[in-house]
N, C-alpha and C positions, 0 to 999 in steps of 0.2 A: 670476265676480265678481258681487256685489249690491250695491247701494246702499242702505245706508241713509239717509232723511233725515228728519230733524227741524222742523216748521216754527215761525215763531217772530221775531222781531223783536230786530234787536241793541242793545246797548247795555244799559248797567247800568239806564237808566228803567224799562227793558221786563224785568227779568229773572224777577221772580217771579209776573205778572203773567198771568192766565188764558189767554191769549193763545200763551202763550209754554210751553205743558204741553209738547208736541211738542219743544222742547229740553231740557227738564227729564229726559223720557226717555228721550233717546237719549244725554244726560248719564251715565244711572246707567248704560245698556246699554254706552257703552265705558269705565266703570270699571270693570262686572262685568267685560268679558272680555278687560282687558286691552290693550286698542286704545291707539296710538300717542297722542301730545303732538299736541293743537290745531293745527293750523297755515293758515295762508291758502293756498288752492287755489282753480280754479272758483267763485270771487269766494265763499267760501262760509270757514268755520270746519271744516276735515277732518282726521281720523284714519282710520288704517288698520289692520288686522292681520285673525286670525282668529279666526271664533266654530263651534266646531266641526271639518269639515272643507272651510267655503265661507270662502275672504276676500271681507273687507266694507271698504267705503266708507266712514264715515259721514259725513254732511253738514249741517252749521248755516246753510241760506243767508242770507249776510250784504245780502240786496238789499232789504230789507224784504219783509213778508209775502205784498205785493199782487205783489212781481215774482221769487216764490220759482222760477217753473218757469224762469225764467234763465238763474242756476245749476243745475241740477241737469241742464237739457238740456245745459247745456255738457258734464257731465262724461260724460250719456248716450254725446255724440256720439264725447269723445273716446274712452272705451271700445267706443265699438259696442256698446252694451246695450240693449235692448228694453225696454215699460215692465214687463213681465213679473219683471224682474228687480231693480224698484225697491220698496221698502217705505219709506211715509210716514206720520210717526207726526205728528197734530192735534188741535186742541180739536175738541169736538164739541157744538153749544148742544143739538143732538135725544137727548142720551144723559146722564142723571141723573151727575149727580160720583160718581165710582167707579166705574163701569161701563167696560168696554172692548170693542170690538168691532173682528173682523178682515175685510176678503174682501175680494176683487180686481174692481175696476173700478167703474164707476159714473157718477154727475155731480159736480159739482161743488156743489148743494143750496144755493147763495148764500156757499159759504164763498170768497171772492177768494185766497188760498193754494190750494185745490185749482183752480182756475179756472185758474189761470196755470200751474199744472202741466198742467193738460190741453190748452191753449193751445201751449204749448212741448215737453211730453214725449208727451201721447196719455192716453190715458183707462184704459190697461189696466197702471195701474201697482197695486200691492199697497197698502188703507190701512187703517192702526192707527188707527182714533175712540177718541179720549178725552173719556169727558163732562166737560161742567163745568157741566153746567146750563143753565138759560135765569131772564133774570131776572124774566119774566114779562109786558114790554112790550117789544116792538122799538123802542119809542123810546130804552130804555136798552142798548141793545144794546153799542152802540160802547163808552159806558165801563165796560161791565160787564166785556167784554173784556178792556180794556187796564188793568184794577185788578185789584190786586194780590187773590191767594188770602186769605181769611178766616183768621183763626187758628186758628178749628175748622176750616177745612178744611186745615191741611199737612199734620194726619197723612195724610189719607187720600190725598192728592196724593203725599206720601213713600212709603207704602203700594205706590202703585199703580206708580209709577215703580219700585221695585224687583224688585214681580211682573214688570215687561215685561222688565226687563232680564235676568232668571230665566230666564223661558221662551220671548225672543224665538226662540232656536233651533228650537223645534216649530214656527215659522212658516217660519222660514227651510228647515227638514226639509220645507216643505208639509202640515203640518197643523194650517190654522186653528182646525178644533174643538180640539184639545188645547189649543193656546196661551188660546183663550177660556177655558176651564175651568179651566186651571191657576192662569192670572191671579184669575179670582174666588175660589179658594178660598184663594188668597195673600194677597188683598186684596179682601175683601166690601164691597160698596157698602153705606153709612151704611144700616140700615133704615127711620132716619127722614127719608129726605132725600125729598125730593118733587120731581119733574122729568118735564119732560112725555111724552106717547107717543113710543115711538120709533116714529116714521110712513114713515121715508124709509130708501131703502137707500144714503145715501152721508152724510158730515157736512154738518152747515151751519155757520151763521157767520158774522157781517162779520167781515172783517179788512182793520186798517188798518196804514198805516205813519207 
C-alpha cells in the first residue's frame, strides 16, 4: 500500500488558494483514477482504491498545514508503512508556477507542512513540489500563500493538476524521471512567467493555519 497525501489547509476560506495546490492535486488524481468517496479517517479527508496494480491511500490532512505530519503518521503507523512508501504533493515558493518536481527525501527548506511531516513521519518520504512562485519579498510571503490563484493563473494550475493525476502512476511504478517529463509535456510552464532559481533540493514555504 502507498499513501498518498496532499497538503493544504481545510475549509471552503482556504480552497483555491496557493497554499492549498497539494489538494487541488490529489483532487484530480482520485477522480482520474477512480478512488473511493471523501470520507473522515486519520483525522484527514480519505479515499481509497487502486491506481494501477498498488492500492493507495489518499490523504487531505484536516489538521491544518502546520500539523499535517499528525495525520498522516497516524495512518503510517496504523498501516506499518515506512516513509518510502508515502508520496506528498505541495506548493513550492523555490519552483516557478508550472513547474513540478519529484524525488525522495530531503529537508524541509522553511516549508512548516513538510516540517511536521519530517517531525512525525521521518524525512524519507517521496515529494511532488509544486511551484507557485515567490512573490518576490518574504514579507509577503504569508499572504501570498493564503490568496487565492490569479485568474491567469487557473489555466495553468488546472493544467498542471491533470498532468499529475495522468502520470502520477510512473511515480508510483518508481520512475521519477518519466513522471517529470511527462508532466511538462502535458502542461508547459507559462514561458513568460518569471520565478526564482531553483537553488534547494527540497520545497519551501511558510505555511500557516
Amino acid at each position: 500500500m502507498l499513501l498518498l497525501v496532499g497538503l493544504g489547509n481545510p475549509g471552503s476560506k482556504y480552497e483555491k488558494t496557493r497554499h492549498n495546490i497539494g489538494f487541488m492535486a490529489l483532487d484530480e488524481i482520485a477522480r482520474s483514477h477512480g478512488l473511493s468517496a471523501w470520507r473522515a479517517r486519520f483525522q484527514s479527508a480519505a479515499a481509497e482504491g487502486m491506481i494501477g496494480t498498488e492500492k493507495v491511500l489518499a490523504l487531505k490532512p484536516q489538521t491544518y498545514m502546520n500539523n499535517s505530519g499528525q495525520a498522516v503518521g497516524e495512518a503510517m503507523r496504523y498501516f506499518k508503512l515506512p516513509p518510502e512508501q508515502v508520496i506528498v504533493l505541495y506548493d513550492d515558493l523555490d519552483l516557478a508556477p508550472g513547474k513540478v518536481k519529484a524525488r525522495l527525501g530531503g529537508g524541509h527548506a522553511g516549508h512548516n507542512g513538510i516540517k511536521s511531516m519530517v517531525q512525525h513521519c521521518g524525512a524519507d518520504f517521496w515529494r511532488v513540489r509544486l511551484g507557485i512562485g515567490h512573490p518576490g519579498d518574504k514579507r509577503q510571503v504569508t499572504n501570498y500563500v493564503l490568496s487565492e490563484f490569479a485568474k491567469a493563473e487557473t489555466g495553468t494550475v488546472d493544467d498542471v493538476c491533470r498532468a499529475v493525476g495522468d502520470e502520477i502512476p510512473r511515480l508510483i511504478q518508481g520512475d521519477p524521471e518519466g513522471f517529470m517529463s511527462r508532466v511538462a509535456q502535458k502542461a508547459p510552464p507559462p514561458k513568460d512567467t518569471k520565478g526564482p532559481k531553483d537553488t534547494t533540493g527540497a520545497g519551501s514555504g511558510a505555511a500557516q493555519s
